[in-house]
C-alpha positions in Angstrom: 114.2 111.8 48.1 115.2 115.1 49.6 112.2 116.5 49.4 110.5 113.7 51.2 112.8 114.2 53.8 112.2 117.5 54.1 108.3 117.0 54.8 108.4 114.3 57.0 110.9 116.4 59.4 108.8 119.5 59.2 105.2 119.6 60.4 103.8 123.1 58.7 103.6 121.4 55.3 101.8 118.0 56.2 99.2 120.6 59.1 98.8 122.9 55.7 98.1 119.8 53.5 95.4 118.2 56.4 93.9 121.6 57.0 92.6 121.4 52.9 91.8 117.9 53.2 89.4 118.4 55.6 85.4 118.5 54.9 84.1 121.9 55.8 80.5 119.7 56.8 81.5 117.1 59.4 85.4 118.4 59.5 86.7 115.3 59.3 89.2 113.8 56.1 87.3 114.1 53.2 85.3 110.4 52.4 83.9 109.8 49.1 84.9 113.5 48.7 82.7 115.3 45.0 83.5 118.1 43.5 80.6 121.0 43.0 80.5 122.6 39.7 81.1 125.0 38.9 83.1 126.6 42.1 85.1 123.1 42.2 85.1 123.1 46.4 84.9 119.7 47.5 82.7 117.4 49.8 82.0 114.5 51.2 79.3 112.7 49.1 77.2 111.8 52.7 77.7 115.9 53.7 76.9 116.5 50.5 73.7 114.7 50.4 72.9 115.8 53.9 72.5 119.2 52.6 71.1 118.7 49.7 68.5 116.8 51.3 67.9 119.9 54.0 67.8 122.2 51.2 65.0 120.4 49.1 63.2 118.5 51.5 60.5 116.7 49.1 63.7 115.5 46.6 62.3 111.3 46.1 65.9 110.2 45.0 68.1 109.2 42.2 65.1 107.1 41.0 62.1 110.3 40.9 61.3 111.4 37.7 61.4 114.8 39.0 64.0 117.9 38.5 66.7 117.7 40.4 66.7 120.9 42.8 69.0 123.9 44.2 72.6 123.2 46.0 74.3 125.8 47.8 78.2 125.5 48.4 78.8 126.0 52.1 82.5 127.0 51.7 81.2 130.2 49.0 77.8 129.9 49.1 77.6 129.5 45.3 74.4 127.8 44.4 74.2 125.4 41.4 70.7 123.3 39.8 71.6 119.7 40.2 69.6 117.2 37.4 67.2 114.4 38.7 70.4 112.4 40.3 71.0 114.9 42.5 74.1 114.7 44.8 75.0 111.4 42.9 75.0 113.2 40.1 78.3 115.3 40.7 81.5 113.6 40.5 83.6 111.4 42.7 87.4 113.5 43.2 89.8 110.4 43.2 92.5 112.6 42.9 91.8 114.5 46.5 90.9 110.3 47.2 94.4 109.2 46.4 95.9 112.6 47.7 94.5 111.3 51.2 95.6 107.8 51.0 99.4 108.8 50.7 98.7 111.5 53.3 97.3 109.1 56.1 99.6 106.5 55.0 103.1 109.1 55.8 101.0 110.0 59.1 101.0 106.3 60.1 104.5 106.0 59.3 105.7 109.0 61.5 106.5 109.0 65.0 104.5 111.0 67.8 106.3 114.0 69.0 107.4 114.8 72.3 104.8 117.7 73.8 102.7 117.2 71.6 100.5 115.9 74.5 99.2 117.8 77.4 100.9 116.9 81.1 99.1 117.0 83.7 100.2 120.6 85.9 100.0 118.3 89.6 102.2 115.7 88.2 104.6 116.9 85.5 105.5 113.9 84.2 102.0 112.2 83.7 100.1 112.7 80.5 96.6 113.9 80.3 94.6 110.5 79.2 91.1 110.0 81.4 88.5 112.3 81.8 87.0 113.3 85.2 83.2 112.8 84.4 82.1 114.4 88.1 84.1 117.6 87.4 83.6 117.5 83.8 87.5 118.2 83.0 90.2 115.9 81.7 93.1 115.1 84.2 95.9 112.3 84.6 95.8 108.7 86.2 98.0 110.1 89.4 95.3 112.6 90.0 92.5 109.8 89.9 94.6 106.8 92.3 96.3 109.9 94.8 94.8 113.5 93.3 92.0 115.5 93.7 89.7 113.2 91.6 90.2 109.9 93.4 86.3 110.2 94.8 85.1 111.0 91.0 83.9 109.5 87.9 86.3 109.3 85.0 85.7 107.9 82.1 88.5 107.4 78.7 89.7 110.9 77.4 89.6 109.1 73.8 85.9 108.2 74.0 84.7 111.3 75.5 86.6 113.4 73.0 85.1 111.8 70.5 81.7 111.8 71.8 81.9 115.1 72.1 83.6 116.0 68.8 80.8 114.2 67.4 78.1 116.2 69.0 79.7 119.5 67.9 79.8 118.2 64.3 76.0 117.3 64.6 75.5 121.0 65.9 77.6 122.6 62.9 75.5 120.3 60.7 72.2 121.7 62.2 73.4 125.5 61.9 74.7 125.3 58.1 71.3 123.9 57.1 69.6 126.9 59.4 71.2 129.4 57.8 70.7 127.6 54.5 66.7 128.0 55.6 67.1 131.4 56.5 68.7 132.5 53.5 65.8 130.9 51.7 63.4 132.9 53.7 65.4 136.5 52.8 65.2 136.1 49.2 61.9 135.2 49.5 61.5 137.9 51.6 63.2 140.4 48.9 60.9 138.7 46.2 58.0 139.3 48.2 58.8 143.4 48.8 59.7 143.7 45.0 56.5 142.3 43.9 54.3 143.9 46.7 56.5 147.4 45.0 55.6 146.4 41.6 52.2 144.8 42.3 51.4 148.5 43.9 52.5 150.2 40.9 50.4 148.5 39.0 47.0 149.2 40.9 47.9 153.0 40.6 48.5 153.0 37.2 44.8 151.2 36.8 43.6 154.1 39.0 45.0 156.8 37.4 43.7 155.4 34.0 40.2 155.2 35.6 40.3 158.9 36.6 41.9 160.8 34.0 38.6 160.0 32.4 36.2 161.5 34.2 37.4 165.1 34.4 37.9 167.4 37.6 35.1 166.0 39.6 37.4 163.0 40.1 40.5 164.4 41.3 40.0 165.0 44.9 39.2 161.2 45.0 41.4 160.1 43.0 44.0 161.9 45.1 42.5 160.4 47.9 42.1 156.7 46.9 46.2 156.9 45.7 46.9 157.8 49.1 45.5 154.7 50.6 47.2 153.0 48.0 50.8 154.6 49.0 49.9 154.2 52.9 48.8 150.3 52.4 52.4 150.1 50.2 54.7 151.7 52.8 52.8 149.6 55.9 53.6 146.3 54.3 56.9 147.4 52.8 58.1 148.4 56.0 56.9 145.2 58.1 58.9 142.7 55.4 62.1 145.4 55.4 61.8 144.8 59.1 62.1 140.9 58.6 64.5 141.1 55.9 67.1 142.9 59.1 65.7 140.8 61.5 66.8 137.7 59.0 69.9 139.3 58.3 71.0 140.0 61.6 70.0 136.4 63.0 71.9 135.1 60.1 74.6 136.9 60.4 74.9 135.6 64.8 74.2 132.3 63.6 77.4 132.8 60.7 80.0 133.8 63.9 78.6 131.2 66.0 79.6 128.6 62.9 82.7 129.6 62.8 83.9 129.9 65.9 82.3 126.1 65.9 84.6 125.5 63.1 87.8 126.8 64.8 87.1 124.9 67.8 86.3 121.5 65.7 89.8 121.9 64.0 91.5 121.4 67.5 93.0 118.4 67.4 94.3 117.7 71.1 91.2 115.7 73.2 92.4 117.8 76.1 92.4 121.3 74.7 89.6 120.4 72.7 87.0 119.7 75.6 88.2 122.4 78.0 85.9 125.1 75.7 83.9 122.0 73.7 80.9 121.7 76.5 80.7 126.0 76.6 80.4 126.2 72.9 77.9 123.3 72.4 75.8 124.6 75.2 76.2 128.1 73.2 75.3 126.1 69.8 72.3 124.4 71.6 70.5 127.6 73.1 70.8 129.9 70.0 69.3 127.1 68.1 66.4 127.3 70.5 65.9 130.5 70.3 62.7 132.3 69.6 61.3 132.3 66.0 61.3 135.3 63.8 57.5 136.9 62.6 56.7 135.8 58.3 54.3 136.9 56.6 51.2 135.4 55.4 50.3 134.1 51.8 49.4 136.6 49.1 50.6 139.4 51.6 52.1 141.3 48.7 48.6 141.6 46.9 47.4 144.7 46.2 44.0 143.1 44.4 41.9 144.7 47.0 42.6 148.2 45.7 40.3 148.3 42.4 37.5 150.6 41.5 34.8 150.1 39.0 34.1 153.4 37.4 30.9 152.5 35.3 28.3 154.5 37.0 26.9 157.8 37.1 28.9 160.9 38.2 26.5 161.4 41.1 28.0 158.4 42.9 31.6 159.4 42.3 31.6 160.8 46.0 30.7 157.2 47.0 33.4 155.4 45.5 35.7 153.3 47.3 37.4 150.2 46.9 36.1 147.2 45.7 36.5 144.4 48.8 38.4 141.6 47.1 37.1 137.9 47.8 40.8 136.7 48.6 41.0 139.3 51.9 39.2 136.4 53.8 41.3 133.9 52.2 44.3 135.4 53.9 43.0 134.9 57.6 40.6 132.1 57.1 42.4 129.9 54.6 45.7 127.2 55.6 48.9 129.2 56.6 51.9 128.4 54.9 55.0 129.0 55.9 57.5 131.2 53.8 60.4 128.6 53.7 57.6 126.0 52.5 
């Protein structure tokens, strides 16, 4: 009974408890909340789905015969394989459900302390409860009968805050699935400059097999051949290490942007809330818009176009040259796909 006691009169315990009851998607209290194997964060099922959904856009649902598809945690950014079920395959956590019944129910039960509301600085004693829509700040009821915004729009501090809490949430929504596509696009990236690596290696161990039998006559060409090889590797290594920073780097923005986001959803005051809220969604807004990042083509990591045939007289080994491959007009005149696709 003493221990209850002790809760309900200080704060820092039940603020510690809400602050991990919270989903780190919409950043509200968790609803439906599952649990991801095997890092054991927690969700909301909708959040949940919401990603899983923006991660494997052609999932049909729990009803397609096909494979599940790939879930990455966006509190550790562990990624699990889900089955054919997909979200609604993980299971329900009615222990964090219960945990947050008896939670909301001791919050119902306790009263509001005093200052825990904003005053308005004109009139001391008034709280802050409308919000001037003209001036785009929140103020007090004095202020709008006798104050500075009697001539102005106002509109409830309750429905504006949430409005705007709302619209936040949608924009940390929208950046956690971008960086979820960008990540996509680095490690395809990384797959694409490994096999371009190995895919090179290959085509001059062909070549050197080629040459080493035909004797002397073929090394100056050889050597000369390789060299295109190496300059055609390093061109096309170069450009996708270029993307992968460029990637990284926007990633990395779009990361700080999410959680200063995150810090600024937390707030729980309307007031405090929307004196920064319309900054950072404006912020949020623009650096989605921003411009898109270069990708590279399909079957840019091919190295098919560098092969020699060799079975002709030594005459016309100062002739040789590479073969032109039939897929080099396939990569310009054929349908583009994009890398995240």
């Amino acid at each position: 009974m003493d221990f209850q006691a002790g809760i309900l009169q200080d704060g820092s315990p039940m603020e510690s408890l809400e602050k991990q009851l919270i989903c780190p998607i919409c950043l509200e209290m968790f609803s439906k909340p599952v649990v991801i194997l095997p890092c054991q964060h927690n969700l909301c099922r909708k959040c949940a789905s919401d990603v899983f959904q923006a991660a494997n856009p052609y999932w049909q649902g729990r009803s397609s015969l096909i494979s599940g598809g790939r879930f990455r945690c966006p509190s550790c950014r562990h990624e699990v394989l889900l089955d054919r079920h997909g979200v609604y395959g993980l299971q329900r956590n009615l222990l964090v459900e219960n945990i947050i019944d008896i939670y909301k129910q001791e919050c119902s039960s306790r009263p509001l302390k005093k200052g825990e509301h904003p005053m308005c600085k004109e009139h001391e004693d008034e709280r802050i409860n409308i919000y001037c829509v003209t001036c785009e700040v929140p103020t007090c009821s004095m202020c709008k009968v006798f104050g500075a915004h009697k001539d102005c729009e106002v509109a409830p501090l309750q429905s504006v805050f949430q409005g705007q809490k709302t619209e936040l949430n949608n924009c940390i929504s929208m950046l956690v699935a971008g960086n979820d596509r960008i990540q996509t696009i680095i490690s395809q990236l990384e797959d694409s400059c490994q096999r371009t690596e190995e895919n090179s290696e290959a085509a001059k161990r062909e070549l050197c097999a080629r040459f080493e039998a035909l004797a002397a006559l073929l090394e100056e060409k050889k050597a000369e051949l390789l060299q295109r090889i190496s300059q055609e590797q390093t061109d096309k290594t170069s450009f996708i290490q270029s993307l992968i920073c460029q990637y990284k780097e926007q990633l990395e923005k779009s990361s700080r942007l999410v959680e200063t986001a995150i810090q600024a959803a937390e707030e729980t005051g309307g007031a405090a809330f929307l004196m920064n809220a319309k900054q950072l969604i404006k912020t949020i807004v623009e650096a989605s818009k921003g411009g898109r990042l270069d990708k590279i083509e399909q079957g840019y990591e091919s190295m098919d176009a560098f092969s020699v045939s060799l079975d002709h007289l030594a005459e016309a080994i100062h002739t040789l040259d590479f073969d032109p491959a039939e897929e080099d007009e396939e990569y310009f005149d054929g349908e583009e796909e994009e890398v995240e696709e």
